[in-house]
N, C-alpha and C positions, 0 to 999 in steps of 0.2 A: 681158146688160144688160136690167133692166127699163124703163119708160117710166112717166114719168107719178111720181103720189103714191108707190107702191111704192119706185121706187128712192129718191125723197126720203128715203123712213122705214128703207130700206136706208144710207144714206149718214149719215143723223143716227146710227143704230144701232151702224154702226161706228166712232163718236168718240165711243165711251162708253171708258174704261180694260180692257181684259181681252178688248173684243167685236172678232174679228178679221170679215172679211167674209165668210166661211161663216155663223160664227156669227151676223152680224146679217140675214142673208139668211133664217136659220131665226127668229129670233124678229120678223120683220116675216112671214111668211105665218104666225106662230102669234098675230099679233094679227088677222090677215084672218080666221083660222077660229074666231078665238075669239066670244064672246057680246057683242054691243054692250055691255050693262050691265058686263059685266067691265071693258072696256078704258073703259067712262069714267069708272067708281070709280081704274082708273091713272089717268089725264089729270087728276081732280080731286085726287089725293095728289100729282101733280108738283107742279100750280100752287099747293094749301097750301101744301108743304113751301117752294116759293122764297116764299111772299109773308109767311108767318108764322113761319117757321123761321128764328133769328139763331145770332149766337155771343156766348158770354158774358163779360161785361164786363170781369170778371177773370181766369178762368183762358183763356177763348179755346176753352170745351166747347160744342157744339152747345146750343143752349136755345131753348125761345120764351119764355122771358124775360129780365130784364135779365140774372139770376143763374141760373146750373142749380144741378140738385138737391143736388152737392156740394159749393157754395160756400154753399149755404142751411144744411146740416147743422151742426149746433154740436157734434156729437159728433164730428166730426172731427179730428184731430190737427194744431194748425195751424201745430206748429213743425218737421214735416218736409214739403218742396213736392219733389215728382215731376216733370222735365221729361220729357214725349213730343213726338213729331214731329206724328202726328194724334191726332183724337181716335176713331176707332178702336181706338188704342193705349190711352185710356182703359178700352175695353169690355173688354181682352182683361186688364187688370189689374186689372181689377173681378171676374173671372170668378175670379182664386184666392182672394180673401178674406183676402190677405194684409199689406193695406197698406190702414191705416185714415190718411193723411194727406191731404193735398190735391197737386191738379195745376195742372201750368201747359202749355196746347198751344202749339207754335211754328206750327202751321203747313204745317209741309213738313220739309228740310233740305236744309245747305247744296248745289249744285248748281249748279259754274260752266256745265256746258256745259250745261244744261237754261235758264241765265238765273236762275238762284234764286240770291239771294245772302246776307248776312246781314242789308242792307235788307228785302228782302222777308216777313221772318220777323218774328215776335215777341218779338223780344232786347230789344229797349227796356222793353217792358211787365216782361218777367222782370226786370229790373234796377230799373226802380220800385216793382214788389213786398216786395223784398229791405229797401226801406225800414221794413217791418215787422219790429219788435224780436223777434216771436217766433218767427220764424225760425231756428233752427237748424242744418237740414243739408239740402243739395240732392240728388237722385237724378238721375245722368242715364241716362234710360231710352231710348236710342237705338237703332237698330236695327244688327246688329252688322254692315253693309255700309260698301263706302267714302265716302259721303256721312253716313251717320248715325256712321264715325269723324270724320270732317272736323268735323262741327256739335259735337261732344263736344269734340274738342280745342280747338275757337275758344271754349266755353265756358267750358271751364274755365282757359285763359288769361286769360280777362275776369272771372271769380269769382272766382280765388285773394287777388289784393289788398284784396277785400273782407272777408277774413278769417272765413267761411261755411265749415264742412264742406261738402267734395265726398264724395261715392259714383259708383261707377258698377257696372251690372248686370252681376253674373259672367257670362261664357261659358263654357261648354263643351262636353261631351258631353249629347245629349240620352237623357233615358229612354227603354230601352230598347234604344239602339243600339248597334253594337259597334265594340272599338277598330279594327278591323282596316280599318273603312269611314271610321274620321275621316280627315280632313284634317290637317296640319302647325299650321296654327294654332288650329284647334282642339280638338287634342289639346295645343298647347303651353299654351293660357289654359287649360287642364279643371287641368294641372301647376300652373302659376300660385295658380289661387284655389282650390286645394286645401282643405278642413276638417277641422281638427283632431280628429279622436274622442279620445284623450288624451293627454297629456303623458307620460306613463309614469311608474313610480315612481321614478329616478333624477332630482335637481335639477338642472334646468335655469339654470345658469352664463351670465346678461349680460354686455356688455360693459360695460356700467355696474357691475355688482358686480364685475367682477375689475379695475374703475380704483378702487372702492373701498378695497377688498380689498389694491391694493400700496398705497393713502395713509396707510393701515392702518400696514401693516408701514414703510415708511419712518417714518411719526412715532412709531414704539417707539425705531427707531434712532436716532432723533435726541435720544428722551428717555435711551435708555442714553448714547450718547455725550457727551451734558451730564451723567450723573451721574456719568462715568468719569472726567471732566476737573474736575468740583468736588472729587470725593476725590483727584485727584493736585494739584489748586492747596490741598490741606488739607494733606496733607502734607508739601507744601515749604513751607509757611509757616512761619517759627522761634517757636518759643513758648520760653516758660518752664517748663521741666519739673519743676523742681526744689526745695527743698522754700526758704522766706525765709529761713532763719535758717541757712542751708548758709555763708555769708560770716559771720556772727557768732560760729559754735564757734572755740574757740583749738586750735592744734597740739595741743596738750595732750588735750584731750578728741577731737580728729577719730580715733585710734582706737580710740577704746570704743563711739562713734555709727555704728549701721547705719542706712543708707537704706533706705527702702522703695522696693520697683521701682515705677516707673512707666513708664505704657504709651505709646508713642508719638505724639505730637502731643494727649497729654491733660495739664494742668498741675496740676502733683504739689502735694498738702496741709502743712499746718504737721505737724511730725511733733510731734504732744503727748505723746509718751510720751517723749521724750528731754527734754522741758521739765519735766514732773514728776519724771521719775528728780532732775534737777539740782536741783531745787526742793528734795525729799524728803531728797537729802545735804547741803545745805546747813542744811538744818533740825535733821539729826542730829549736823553736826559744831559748828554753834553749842549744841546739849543738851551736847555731851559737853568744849566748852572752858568753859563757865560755873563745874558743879561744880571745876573743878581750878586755877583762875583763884581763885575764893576760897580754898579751902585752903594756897594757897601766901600769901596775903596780899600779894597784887600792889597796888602804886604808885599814887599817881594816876598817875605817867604812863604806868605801861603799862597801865591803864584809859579813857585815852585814845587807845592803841592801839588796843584791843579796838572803841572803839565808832566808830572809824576803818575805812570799807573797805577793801578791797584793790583799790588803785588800776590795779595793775598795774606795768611797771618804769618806764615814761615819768614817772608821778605820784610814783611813787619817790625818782627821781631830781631830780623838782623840790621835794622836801619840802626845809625845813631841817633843817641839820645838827643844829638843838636837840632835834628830833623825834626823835633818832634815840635806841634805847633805850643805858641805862647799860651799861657791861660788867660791875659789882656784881649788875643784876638780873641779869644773861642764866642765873644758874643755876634761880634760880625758875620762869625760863617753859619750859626746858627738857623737863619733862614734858608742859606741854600742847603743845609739839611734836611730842615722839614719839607721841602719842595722837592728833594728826591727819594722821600720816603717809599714812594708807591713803585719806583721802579728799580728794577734788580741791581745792583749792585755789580757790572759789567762792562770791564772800560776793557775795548782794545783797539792797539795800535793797528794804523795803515801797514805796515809789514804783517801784524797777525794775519790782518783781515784778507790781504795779497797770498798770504799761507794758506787758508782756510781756500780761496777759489783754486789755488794751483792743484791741493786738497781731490776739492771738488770734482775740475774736471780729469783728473789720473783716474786709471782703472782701479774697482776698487781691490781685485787679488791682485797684488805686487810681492813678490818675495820680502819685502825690508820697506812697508809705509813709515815716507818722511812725514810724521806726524810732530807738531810742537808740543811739548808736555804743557798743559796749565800749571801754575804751581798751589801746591795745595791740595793737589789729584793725584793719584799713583796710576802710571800709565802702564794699563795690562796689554801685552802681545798678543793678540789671537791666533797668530802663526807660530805660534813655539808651543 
């Protein structure tokens, strides 16, 4: 134990951070041997640095002015803010050159059993800064111990709902070292924030592409199984397949008319070729009663006949009995009998035949087809 000024400057020495009481023992007899001049350019940078030395107004960096030199810079980047604990930590992220944004110091961190709490710190000011729109994303630069986790967690608990990008500084292995000498969580965070060198040539499959990927495939299924079910409600639907004029032919002609196939649940055309055919013999067997009608020098009344149709047997049967031909004539018309044996028995008028194309060219679904009834045929509705 020394006496006097000595152990003063012994006693002051060792409640500096780091100076144990060897060591403030040695640097109190290295100010006794050192040069007056020396030790009072020390004594006069103590008393500047506390009387002129502040911290600055926004980030909380060492300055003697209001603002330090990085909150002065306009080349700074001022929508990412760096949180550090001191400004130390400043120095030591200045020194890689890799982070042109700005900083915010707390302070310290958190530290129940030191008495540091999150009053003590500079949490409020970070949180009024945030008030700046250009703000983007926070780094929190903490130190990777249990106090500088504690301050990281309570940050970013109080960040998150302010809807800010968080970061935080990867840990791991340091340059140079080997795995053999890390530690458990330090080797576990080195795993952690691993860096990609690449992807490799095989497609990398999200779990958002393969929820795409099956919405995908379910809405084909959905669209085949609506088409499977409109073609089977297509073909149980009953149509009309058939041709219009299928109820109009008589007994008579139904075996000499072929139908044309039609294909299922498509509805069948006017067959015109069976309408012409009958058109065409009736045209031939009216040429071939005319000449043989005047050479016998037929009646008026059986020129009355002639230009009488063929009613068929109902209209027949309601004729009068004065209508009916003489038995004197019946040898006269006897040849132009035999001579229309071979063809059908078919007479119709210029208005049928004018009905039959009007017929013709209308569409054949009409709610109410103006059809002419034949007589002798009962006319079925296919629409009712």
């Amino acid at each position: 134990m020394y006496e006097g000024a000595v152990q003063n400057l012994i006693d002051e020495l060792g409640r500096l951070p780091g100076v144990g009481p060897k060591s403030a023992q040695r640097i109190a007899f290295h100010i006794l041997n050192a040069d007056a001049a020396d030790m009072a350019r020390l004594a006069n940078a103590i008393s500047t640095v506390k009387t002129s030395v502040s911290f600055c107004e926004e980030c909380g960096n060492v300055s003697e002015t209001k603002l330090c030199t990085i909150c002065r810079d306009e080349r700074r980047d001022p929508s990412v803010l760096c949180v550090v604990e001191e400004s130390k930590d400043v120095v030591a992220i200045e020194r890689t050159r890799s982070f042109t944004g700005r900083y915010h110091v707390l302070g310290g961190a958190i530290n129940p059993l030191a008495g540091v709490g999150p009053e003590q710190l500079r949490i409020r000011e970070l949180v009024s800064r945030l008030a700046d729109e250009r703000i983007q994303e926070i780094i929190l630069a903490m130190d990777p111990n249990l106090e500088g986790e504690a301050t990281a967690t309570y940050l970013s608990r109080m960040l998150v709902p302010l809807g800010v990008r968080l970061s935080r500084l990867a840990s791991g292995l340091p340059v140079g070292g080997d795995l053999e000498y890390a530690d458990e969580i330090t080797l576990g965070r080195a795993l952690e924030g691993r860096r990609v060198i690449s992807e490799g040539t095989a497609v990398a499959h999200t779990a958002a592409e393969d929820f795409e990927r099956v919405n995908r495939e379910e809405e084909q299924e959905r669209e085949q199984a609506a088409q499977v079910q409109a073609q089977e409600a297509k073909q149980s639907r009953r149509r009309w397949n058939s041709s219009m004029f299928d109820d109009l032919d008589s007994e008579d002609s139904a075996g000499s008319r072929t139908e044309a196939p039609t294909a299922e649940g498509v509805q069948g055309t006017v067959d015109e070729q069976l309408i012409e055919q009958v058109l065409q013999e009736a045209e031939e067997s009216g040429e071939e009663a005319s000449p043989t009608d005047s050479g016998a020098g037929s009646t008026p009344e059986a020129t009355e006949a002639e230009a009488t149709p063929d009613l068929g047997e109902d209209s027949a049967e309601e004729a009068p009995a004065s209508a009916a031909p003489d038995p004197a004539e019946a040898p006269t018309e006897a040849p132009a009998t035999e001579q229309s044996e071979d063809a059908p028995e078919v007479f119709r008028t210029p208005d049928y035949e004018e009905k039959i194309r009007s017929i013709q060219n209308a569409p054949l679904r009409t709610p109410k087809p103006d059809v002419p009834p034949l007589p002798g045929v009962t006319y079925v509705n296919p629409w009712t």
